[in-house]
C-alpha positions in Angstrom: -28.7 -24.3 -5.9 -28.5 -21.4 -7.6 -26.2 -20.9 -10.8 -26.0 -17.0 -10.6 -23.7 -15.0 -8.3 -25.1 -12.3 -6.0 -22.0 -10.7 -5.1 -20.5 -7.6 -6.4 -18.0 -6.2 -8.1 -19.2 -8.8 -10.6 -16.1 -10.8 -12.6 -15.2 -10.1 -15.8 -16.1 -13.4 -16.8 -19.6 -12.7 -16.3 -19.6 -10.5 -19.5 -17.7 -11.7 -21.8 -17.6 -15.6 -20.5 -20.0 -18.1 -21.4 -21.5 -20.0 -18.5 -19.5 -23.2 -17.8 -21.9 -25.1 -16.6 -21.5 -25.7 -13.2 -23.4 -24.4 -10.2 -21.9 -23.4 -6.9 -23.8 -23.3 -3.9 -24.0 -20.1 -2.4 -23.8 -19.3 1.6 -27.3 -17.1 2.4 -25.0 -14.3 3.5 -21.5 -14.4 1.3 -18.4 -14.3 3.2 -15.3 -12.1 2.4 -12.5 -14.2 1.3 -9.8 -14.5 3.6 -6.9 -12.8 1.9 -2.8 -12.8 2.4 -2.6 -9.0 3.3 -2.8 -7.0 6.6 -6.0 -4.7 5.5 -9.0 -4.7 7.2 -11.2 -2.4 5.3 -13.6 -5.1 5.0 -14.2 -5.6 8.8 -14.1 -1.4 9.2 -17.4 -1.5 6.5 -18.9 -4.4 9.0 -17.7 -2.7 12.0 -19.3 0.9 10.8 -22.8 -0.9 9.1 -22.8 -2.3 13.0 -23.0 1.1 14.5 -24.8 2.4 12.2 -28.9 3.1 12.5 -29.0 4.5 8.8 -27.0 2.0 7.0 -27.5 3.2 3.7 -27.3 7.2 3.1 -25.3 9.5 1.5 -21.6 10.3 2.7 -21.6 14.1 2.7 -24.9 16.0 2.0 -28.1 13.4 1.5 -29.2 11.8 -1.1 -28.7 14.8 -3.6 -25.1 14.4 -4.0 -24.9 10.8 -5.0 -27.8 12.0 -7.6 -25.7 14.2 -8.9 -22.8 11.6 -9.1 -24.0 9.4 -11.4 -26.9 7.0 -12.6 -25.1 4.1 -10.7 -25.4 4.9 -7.2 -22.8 3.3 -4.8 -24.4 2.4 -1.1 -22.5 3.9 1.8 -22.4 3.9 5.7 -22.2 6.2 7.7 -18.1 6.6 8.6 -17.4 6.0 12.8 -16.5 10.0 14.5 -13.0 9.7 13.7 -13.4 9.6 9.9 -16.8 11.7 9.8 -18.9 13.2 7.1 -16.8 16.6 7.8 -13.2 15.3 7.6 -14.4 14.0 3.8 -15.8 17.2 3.0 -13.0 19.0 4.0 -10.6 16.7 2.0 -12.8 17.6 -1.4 -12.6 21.1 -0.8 -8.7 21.0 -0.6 -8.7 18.9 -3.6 -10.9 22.0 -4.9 -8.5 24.4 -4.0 -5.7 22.3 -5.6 -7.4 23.0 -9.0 -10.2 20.1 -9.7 -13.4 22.2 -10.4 -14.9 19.1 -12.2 -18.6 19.2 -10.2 -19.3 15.3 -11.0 -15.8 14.3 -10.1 -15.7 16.0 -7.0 -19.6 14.6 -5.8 -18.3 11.0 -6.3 -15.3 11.9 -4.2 -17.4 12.9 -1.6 -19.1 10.0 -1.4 -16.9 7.1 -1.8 -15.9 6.3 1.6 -11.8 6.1 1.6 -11.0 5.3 4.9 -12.9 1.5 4.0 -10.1 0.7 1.6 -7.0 1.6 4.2 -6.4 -1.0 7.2 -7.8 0.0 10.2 -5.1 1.5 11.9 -4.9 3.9 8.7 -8.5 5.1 8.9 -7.6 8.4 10.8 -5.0 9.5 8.2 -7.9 8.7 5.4 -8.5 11.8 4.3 -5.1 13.9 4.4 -4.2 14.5 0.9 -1.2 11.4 0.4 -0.3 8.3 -0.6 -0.9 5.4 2.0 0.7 1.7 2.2 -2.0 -1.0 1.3 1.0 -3.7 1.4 3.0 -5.5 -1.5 4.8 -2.5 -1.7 1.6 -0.4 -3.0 0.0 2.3 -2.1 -3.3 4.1 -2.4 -3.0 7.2 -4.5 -3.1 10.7 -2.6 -7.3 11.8 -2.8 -5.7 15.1 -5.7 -4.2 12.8 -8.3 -7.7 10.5 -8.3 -9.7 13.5 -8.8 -7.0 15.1 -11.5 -6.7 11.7 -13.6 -10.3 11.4 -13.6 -10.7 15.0 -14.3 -8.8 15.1 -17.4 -9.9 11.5 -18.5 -13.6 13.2 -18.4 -12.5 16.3 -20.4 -13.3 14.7 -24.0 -15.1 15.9 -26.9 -18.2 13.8 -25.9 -19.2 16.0 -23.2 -17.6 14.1 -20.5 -19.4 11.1 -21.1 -18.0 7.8 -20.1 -19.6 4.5 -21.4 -16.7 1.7 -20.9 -13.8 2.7 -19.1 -10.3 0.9 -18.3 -8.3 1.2 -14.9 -5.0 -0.3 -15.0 -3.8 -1.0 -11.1 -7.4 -1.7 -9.1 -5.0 -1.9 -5.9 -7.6 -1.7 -2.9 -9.9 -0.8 -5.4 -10.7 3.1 -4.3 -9.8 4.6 -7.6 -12.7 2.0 -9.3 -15.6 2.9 -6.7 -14.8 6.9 -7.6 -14.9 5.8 -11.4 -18.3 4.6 -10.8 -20.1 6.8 -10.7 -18.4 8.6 -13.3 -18.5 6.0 -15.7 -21.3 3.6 -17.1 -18.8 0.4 -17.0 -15.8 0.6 -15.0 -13.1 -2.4 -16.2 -10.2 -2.9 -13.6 -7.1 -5.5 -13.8 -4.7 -6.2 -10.5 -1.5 -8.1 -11.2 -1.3 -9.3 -7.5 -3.4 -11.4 -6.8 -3.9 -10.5 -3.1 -4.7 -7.3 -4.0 -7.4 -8.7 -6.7 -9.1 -9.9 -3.7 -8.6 -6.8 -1.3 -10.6 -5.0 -3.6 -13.1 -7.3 -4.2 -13.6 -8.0 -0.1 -13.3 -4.0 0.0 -15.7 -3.1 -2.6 -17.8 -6.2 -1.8 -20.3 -4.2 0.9 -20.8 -1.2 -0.8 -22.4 -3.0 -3.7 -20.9 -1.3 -6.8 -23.0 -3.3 -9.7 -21.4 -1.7 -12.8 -17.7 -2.5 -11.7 -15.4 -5.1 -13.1 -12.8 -6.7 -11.8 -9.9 -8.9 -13.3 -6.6 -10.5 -12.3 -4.4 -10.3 -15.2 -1.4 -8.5 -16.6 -2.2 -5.2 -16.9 0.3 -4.1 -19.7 -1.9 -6.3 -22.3 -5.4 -4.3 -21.6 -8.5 -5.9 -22.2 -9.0 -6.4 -25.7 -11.5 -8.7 -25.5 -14.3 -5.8 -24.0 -12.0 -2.8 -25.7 -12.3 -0.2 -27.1 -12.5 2.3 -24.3 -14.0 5.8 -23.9 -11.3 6.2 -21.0 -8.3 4.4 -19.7 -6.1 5.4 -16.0 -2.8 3.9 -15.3 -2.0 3.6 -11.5 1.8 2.7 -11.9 3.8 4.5 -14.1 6.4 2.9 -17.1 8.8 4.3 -19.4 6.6 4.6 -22.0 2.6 3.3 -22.4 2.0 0.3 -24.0 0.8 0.4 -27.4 -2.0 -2.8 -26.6 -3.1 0.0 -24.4 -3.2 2.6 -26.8 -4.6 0.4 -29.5 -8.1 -0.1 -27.0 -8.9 3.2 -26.6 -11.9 4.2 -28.6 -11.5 7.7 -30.9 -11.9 10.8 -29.3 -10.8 8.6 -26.2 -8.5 9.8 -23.6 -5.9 7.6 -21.4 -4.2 9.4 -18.5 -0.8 7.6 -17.2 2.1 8.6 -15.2 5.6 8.2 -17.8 8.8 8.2 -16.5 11.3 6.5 -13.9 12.8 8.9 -11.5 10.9 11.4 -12.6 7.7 10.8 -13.3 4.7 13.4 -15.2 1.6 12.5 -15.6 0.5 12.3 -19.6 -2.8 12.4 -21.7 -3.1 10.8 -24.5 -5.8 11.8 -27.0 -6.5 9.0 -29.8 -7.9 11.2 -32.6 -7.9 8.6 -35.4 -7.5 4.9 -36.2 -3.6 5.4 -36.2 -3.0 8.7 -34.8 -2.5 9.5 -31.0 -2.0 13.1 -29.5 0.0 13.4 -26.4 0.3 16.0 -23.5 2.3 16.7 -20.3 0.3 18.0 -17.5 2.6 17.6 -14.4 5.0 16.0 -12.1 3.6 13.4 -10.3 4.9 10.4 -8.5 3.9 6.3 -8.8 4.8 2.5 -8.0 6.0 1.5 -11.4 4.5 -0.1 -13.8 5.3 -4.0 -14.1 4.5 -7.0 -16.6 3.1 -10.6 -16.1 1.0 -11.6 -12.7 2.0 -12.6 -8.8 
């Protein structure tokens, strides 16, 4: 038996755990867990690495673009007709029209299938700039406000670089596989549990190695592997949590939506050991953001 797992994302636990002791058997070829939610990105990712005769390329332009993305190269197949390479280049350049000009932002974009993380009946709508349900009353965020939050979070004195990073809402866990290959170490906490293991079945084929995931409360952070070069809140609250504020490194940016009815989207620049900058960039609009687990 072996005592190490092969699956990706890898837990949290296996960085800052120490091994309990046990071993688990492991199946030759890991299953997906069976989850309480009516996505099937999972079965789209086997469905499409079925068709496909190339089963691990690049999703817009070759090889080149994921390259250009980042050190940590995420595996993709090739999307069915209906959600081709096309209709994903297409929805980057609209997100380039909107304003993102970030080049490294906008290559891992391109090639971070979405239409795996929506259920199946979704897949065609994929690509349109909007929100879309992933149940539990969540959504997937509209392909623009990824690409913004990331953008800004990237914008730091360090030259954009991005060792640790914190997401706050992994949801179906699309946001996370963009910030891979943005980011060195990408941390993310769910607070529903069905959710925690959507994203894991979802991101679970494409073989993301420096990707994190944890169930937990999302409010207290994760001090335990802080501080962070970058942290992105997916919900918004009234206000953002000081545990949050407290783990993000100096000269680190954190990029949340703030507010209730109205909601704007705010970075937050942490300058020195007690002193924090804030900006308003724009109106935006979020699930809110909640305490404790379910």
């Amino acid at each position: 038996m072996s005592g190490k797992d092969k699956r990706f994302p890898l837990p949290l636990s296996s960085v800052v755990d120490k091994p309990s002791g046990r071993s688990q058997a492991q199946p030759s070829r890991p299953m997906a867990p069976r989850v309480a939610t009516p996505q099937t990105a999972t079965q789209n990712a086997a469905l499409s690495l079925s068709r496909s005769s190339a089963p691990v390329i690049d999703a817009v332009q070759g090889r080149s673009v994921l390259r250009a993305a980042a050190s940590n190269p995420v595996q993709i197949v090739r999307p069915e007709p209906m959600v081709s390479d096309a209709v994903r280049a297409a929805m980057v350049a609209r997100v380039a029209k909107q304003g993102v000009k970030d080049a490294k932002v906008l290559a891992a974009m391109s090639a971070v299938p979405r239409h795996l993380f929506v259920e199946q009946g979704l897949s065609g709508q994929a690509y349109v700039d909007a929100s879309l349900p992933i149940g539990h009353h969540q959504t997937i965020s509209q392909p623009y406000i990824v690409a913004r939050m990331i953008e800004v979070m990237r914008a730091n004195a360090n030259g954009g670089a991005l060792n640790k990073v914190l997401e706050i809402g992994t949801g179906c866990g699309y946001q996370a596989a963009v910030l891979s290959l943005v980011a060195k170490e990408v941390y993310s906490i769910e607070r529903i549990k069905p959710l925690h293991e959507l994203a894991k079945s979802n991101l679970r084929p494409l073989r993301i190695a420096n990707i994190r995931l944890q169930y937990g409360d999302g409010m207290l952070g994760l001090p335990q592997v802080a501080p962070f070069d970058g942290i992105i809140l997916a919900a918004a609250g009234m206000e953002v949590p000081q545990a949050l504020l407290d783990q993000l490194s100096i000269g680190g940016r954190l990029v949340a939506p703030v507010g209730a009815q109205r909601q704007v989207l705010q970075l937050i620049e942490r300058v020195s050991k007690f002193e924090w900058t804030n900006t308003t960039l724009e109106d935006c609009h979020f699930v809110p953001l909640r305490p404790g687990v379910v």
